[in-house]
LOVEXTI-235609 format. One record per residue: residue in one letter; x, y, z of N, C-alpha, C, CB in turn. Coordinates in pm, whole numbers, padded with zeros to 5 digits, always signed. Atoms other than C-alpha are relative to their C-alpha. Glycine has a CB too. Layout:
N
AXYZXYZXYZXYZ
...
//
This chain:
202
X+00142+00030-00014+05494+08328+11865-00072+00020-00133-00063+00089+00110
X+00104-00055+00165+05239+08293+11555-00116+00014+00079-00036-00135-00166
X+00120-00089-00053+04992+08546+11640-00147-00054-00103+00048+00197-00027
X+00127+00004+00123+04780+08479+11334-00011-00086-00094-00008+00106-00082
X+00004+00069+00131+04667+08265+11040-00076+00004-00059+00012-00100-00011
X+00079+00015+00074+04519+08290+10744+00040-00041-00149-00061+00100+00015
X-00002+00064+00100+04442+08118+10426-00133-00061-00044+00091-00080+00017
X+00136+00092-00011+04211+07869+10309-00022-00131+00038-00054-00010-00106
X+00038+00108+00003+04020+07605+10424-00003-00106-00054-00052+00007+00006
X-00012+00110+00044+04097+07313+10355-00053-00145+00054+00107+00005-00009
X+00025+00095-00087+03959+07057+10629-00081+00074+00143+00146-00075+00027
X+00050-00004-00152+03721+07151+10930-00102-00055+00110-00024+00090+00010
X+00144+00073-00061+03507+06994+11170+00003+00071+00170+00013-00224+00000
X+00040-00111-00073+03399+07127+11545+00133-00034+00087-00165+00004+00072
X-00107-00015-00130+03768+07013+11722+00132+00108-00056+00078-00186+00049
X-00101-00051+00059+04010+07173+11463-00052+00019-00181+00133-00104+00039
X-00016-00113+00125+04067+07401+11134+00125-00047-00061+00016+00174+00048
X-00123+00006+00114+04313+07277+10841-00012+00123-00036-00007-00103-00131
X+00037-00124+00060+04401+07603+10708+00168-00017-00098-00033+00160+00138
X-00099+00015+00092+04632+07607+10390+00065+00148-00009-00058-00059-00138
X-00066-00120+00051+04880+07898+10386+00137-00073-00101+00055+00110+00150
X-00123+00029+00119+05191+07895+10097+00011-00180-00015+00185+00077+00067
X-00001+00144+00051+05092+07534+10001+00015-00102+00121+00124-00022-00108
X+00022+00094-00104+05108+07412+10355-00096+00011+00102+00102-00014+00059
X+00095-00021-00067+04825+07321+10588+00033-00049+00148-00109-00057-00065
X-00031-00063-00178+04837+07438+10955-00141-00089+00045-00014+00239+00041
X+00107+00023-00092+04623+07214+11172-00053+00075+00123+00025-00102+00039
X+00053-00135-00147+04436+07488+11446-00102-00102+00039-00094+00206-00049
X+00120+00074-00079+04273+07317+11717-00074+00121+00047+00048-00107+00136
X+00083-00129-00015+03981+07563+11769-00168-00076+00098-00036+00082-00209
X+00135+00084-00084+03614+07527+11989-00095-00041-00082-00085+00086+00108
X+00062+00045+00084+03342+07409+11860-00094+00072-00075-00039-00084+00044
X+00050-00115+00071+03199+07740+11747+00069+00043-00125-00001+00108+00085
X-00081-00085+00107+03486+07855+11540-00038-00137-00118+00210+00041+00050
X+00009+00130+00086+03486+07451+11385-00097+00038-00103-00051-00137+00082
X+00089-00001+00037+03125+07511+11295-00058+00129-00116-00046-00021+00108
X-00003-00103+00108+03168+07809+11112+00090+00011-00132+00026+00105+00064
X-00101-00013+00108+03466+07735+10932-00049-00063-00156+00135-00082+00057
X+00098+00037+00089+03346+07666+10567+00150-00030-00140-00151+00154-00026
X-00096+00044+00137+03587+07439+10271-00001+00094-00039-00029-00097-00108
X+00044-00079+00132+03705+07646+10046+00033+00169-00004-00171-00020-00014
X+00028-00142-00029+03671+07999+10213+00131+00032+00065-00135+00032+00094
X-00122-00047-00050+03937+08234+10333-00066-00018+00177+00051+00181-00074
X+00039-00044-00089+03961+08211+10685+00131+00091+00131-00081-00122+00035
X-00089-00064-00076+04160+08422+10986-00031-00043+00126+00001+00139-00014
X-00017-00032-00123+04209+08280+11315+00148+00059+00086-00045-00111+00044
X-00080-00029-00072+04427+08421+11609+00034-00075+00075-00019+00078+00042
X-00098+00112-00076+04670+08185+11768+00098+00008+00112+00079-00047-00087
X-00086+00026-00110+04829+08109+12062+00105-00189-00029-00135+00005+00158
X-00064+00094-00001+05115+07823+12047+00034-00084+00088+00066+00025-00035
X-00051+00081-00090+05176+07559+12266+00086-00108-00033-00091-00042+00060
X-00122+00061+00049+05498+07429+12267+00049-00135+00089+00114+00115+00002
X-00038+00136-00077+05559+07080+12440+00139-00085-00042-00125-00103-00023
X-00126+00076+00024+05866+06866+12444-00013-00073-00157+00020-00119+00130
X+00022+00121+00087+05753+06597+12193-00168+00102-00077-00028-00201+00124
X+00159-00039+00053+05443+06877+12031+00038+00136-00049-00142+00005+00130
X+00031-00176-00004+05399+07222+11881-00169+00008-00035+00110+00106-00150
X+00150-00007+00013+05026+07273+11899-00072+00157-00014-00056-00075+00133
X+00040-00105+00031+04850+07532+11760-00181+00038+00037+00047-00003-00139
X+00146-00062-00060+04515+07693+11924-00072+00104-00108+00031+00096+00156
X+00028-00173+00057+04277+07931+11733-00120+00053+00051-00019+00022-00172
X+00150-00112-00039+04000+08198+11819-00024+00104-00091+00011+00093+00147
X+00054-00125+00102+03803+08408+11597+00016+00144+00050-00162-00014-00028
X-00031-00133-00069+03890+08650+11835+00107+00069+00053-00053+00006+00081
X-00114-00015-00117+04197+08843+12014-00057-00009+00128+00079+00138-00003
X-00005+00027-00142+04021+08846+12349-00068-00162+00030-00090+00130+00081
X-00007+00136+00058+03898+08466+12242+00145-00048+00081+00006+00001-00189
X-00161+00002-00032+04262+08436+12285+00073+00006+00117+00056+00091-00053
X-00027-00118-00139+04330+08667+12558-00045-00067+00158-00122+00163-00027
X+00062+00145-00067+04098+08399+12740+00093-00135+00052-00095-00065-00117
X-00095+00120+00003+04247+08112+12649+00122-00007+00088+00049-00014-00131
X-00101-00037-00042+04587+08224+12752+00048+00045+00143+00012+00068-00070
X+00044-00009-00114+04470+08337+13047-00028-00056+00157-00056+00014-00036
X+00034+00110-00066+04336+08037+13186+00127-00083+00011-00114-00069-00065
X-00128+00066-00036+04655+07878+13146+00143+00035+00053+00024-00047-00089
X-00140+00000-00084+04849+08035+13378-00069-00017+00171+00108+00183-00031
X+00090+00038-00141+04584+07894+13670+00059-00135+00010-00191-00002-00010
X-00039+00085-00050+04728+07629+13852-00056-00174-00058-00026+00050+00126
X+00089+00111+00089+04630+07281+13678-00076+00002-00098-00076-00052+00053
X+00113-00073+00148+04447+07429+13354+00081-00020-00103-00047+00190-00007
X-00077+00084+00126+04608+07256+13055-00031+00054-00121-00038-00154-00015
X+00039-00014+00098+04559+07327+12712-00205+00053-00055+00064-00124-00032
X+00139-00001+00088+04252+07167+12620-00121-00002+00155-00013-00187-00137
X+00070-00065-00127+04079+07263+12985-00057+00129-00048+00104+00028+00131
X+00004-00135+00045+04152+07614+12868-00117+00032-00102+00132+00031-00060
X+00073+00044+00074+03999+07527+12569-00168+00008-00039+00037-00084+00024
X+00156+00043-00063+03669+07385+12694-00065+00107+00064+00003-00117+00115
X+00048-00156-00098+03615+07710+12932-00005+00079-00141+00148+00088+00149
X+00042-00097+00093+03628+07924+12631-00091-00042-00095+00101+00053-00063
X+00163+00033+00015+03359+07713+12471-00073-00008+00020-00049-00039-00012
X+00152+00013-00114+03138+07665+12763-00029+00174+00011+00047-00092+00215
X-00034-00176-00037+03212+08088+12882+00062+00033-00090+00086+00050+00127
X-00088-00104+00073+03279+08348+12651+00025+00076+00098-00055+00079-00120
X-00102-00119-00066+03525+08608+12771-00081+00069+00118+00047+00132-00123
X+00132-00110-00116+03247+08843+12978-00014-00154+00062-00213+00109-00096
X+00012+00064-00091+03134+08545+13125+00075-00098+00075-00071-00027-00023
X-00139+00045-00084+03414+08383+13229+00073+00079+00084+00101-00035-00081
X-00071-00087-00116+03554+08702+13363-00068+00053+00165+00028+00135-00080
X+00165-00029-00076+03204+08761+13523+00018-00108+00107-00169-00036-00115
X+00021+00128-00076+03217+08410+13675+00144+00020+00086-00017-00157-00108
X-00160-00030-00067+03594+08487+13808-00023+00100+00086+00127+00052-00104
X+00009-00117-00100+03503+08795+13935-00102+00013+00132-00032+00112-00084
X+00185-00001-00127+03137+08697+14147+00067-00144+00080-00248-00057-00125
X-00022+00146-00094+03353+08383+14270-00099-00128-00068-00062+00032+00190
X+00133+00128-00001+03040+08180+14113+00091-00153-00093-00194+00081-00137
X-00005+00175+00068+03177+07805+14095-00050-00048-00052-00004-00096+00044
X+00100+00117+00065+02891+07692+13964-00005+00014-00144-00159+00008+00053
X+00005-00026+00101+02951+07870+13661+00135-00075-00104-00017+00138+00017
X-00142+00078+00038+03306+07719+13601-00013-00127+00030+00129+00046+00071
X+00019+00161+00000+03239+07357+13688-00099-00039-00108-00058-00058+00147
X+00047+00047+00154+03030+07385+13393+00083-00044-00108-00062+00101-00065
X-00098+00070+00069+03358+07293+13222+00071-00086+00031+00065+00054-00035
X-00069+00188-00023+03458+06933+13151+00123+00049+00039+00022-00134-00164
X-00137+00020-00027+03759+06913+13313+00044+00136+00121+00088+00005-00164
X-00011-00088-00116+03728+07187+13623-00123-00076+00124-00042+00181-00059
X+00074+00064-00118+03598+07033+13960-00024+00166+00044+00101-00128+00124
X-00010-00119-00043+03520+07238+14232+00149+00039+00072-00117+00014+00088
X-00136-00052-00057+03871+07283+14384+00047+00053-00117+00106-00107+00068
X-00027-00104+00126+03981+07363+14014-00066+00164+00004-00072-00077-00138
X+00049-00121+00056+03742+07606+13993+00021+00151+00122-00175-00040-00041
X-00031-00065-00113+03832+07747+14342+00144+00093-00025+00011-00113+00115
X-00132-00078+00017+04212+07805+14256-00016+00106-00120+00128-00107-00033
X-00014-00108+00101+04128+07968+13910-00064+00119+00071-00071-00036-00147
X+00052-00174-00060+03913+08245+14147+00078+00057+00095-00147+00011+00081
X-00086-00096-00083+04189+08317+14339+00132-00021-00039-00011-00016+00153
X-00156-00030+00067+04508+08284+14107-00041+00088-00118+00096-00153-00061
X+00046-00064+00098+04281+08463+13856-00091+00138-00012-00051-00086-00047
X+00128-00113-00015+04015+08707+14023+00123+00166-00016-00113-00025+00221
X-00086-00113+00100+04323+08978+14002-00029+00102-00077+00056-00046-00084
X-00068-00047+00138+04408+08963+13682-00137+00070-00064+00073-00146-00109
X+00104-00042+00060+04049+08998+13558-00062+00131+00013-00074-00077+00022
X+00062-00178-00073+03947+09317+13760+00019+00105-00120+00124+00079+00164
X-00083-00068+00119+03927+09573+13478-00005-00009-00117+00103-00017-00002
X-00032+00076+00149+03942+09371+13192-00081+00077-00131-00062-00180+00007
X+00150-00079+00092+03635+09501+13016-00035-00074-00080+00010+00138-00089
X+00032+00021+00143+03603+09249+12814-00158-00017-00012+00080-00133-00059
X+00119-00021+00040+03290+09263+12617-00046-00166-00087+00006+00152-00097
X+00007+00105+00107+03052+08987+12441+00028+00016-00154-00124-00045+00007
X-00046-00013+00118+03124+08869+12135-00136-00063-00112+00152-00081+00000
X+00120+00037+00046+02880+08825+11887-00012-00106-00074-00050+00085-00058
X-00029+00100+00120+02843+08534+11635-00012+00027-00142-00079-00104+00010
X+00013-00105+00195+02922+08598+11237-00032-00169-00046+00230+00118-00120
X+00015+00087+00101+02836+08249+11119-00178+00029-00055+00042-00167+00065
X+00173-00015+00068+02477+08180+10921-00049-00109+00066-00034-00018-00189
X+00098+00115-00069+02205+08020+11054+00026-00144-00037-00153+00023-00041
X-00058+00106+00028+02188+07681+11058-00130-00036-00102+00046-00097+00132
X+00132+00032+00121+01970+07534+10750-00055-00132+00019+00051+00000-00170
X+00135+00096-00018+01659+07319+10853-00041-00077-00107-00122+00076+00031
X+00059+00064+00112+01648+07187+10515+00141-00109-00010-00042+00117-00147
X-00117+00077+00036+02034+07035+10562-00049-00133+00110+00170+00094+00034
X+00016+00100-00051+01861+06769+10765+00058-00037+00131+00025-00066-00079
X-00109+00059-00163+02067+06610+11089+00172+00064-00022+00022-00245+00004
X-00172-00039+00001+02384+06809+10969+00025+00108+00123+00055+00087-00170
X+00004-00044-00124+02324+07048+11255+00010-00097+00150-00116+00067-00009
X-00024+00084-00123+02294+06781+11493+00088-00081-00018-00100-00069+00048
X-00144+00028+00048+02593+06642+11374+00081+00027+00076+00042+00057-00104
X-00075-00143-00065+02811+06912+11483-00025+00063+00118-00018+00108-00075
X+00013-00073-00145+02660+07019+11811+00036-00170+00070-00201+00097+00047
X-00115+00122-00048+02747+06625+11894+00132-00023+00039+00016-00069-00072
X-00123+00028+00011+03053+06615+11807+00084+00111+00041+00024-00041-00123
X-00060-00169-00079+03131+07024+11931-00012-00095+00180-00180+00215-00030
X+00051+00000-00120+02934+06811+12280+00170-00090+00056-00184-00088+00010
X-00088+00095-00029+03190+06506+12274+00172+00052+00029-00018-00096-00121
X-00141-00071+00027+03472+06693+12170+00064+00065+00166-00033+00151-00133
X-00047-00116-00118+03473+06929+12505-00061-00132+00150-00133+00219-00020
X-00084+00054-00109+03460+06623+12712-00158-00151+00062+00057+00183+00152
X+00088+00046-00010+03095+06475+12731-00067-00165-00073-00044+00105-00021
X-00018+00129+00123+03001+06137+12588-00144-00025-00036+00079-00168+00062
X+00056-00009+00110+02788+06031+12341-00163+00019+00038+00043-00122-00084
X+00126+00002-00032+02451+05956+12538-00063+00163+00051-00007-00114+00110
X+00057-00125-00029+02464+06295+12670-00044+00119-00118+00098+00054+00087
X+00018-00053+00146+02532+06480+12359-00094+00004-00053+00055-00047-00083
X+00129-00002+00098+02239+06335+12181-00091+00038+00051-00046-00109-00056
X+00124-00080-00081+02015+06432+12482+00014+00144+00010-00015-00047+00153
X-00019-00134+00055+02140+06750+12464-00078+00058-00144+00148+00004-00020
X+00032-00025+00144+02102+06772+12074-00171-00008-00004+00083-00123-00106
X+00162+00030+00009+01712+06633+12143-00065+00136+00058-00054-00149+00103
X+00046-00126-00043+01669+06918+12352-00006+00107-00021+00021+00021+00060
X-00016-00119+00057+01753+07187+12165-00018+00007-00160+00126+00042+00040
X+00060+00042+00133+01605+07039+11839-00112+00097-00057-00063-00143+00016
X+00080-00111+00052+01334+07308+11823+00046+00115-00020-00091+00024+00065
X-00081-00227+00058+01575+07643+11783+00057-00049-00133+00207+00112+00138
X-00095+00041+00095+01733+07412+11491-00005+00123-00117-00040-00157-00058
X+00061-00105+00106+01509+07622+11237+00034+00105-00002-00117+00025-00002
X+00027-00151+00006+01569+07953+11330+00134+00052+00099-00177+00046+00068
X-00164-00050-00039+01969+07970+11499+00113-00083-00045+00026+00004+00158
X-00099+00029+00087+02294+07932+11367+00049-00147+00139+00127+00168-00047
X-00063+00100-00091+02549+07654+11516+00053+00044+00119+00100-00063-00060
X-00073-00064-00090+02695+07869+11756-00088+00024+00082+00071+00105-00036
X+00116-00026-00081+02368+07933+11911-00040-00113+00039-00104+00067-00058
X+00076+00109-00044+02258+07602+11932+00089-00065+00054-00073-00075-00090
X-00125+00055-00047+02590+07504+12079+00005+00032+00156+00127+00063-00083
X+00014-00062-00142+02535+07750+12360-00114-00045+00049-00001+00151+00009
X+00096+00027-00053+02213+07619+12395+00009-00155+00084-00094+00019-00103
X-00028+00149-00042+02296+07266+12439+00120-00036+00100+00029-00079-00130
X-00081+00044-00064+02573+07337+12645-00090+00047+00187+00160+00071-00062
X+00119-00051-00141+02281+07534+12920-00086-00107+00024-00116+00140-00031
X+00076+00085-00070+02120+07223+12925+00026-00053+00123-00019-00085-00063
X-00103-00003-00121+02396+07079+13149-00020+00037+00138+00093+00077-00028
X+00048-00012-00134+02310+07308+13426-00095+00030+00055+00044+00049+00049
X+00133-00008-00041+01966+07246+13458-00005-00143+00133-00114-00019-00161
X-00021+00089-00127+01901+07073+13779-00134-00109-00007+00001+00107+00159
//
């Protein structure tokens, strides 16, 4: 298993992380938080989980071990694939995903592309368990705000973080319209979470 990687940036945008270690670059498919932080140039460290397919070796990353711990998690729930897994740890961080597992609340898990409600039914009872306990805690965000002077490059990236996890394009940008006034004053990761709470406004 490769637990870890680090190096530098070489390529990132909000679905995946080029990361150059000993002259070769590791493609990490990562959410659209980690994407958005990752910065050319800079050292970076994510934690990896591997997925190994017949015809694939695919590499996952999270800025986090329980990021991870998540991920990994989710994919031992009955029909929860990769990039399902994925999507839940971009929509729910850890606490609230375990939160949402643990109160039964469907409504909180069908917030991810690619979980109905019968999906979201089996993960609360092949998963409520495991979670009992867990402790996990939130996690905070280390990127920098997002800069109001870089023009539409923020809305860029919460697009393409929207599309990426499963949504298409008309929504995205209504999303992005809607959360156009925090642009000034929160990072990408914030405005990511924001635009993904639009979603379950009724």
């Amino acid at each position: 298993m490769i637990a870890s990687i680090s190096g530098l940036v070489q390529a990132a945008d909000t679905t995946g992380v080029t990361v150059v270690v000993g002259g070769i670059g590791f493609r990490v498919l990562v959410t659209p938080e980690t994407g958005a932080q990752a910065r050319v140039g800079a050292e970076i460290t994510l934690h990896t989980a591997l997925i190994v397919r017949e015809d694939s070796l695919t590499l996952y990353g999270f800025n986090t071990v329980t990021e991870r711990a998540a991920f990994e998690l989710l994919l031992t729930a009955s029909g929860v694939g990769p990039r399902t897994a994925l999507a839940a740890v971009s929509v729910l961080p850890p606490a609230e995903l375990a939160a949402a597992i643990r109160s039964e609340n469907l409504v909180a898990l069908t917030k991810v592309p690619g979980i109905g409600k019968k999906g979201a039914q089996r993960i609360v009872i092949e998963l409520k368990d495991k979670v009992l306990g867990l402790g996990w805690g939130e996690t905070s965000a280390t990127d920098t705000p997002a800069d109001a002077s870089g023009g539409e490059v923020w809305r860029e990236q919460v697009i393409d973080g929207l599309r990426g996890l499963g949504w298409n394009q008309k929504d995205a940008e209504n999303a992005a319209d809607q959360v156009a006034p925090l642009a000034a004053d929160h990072n990408i990761a914030e405005l990511m979470r924001a635009a993904l709470r639009t979603f379950a406004r009724p």
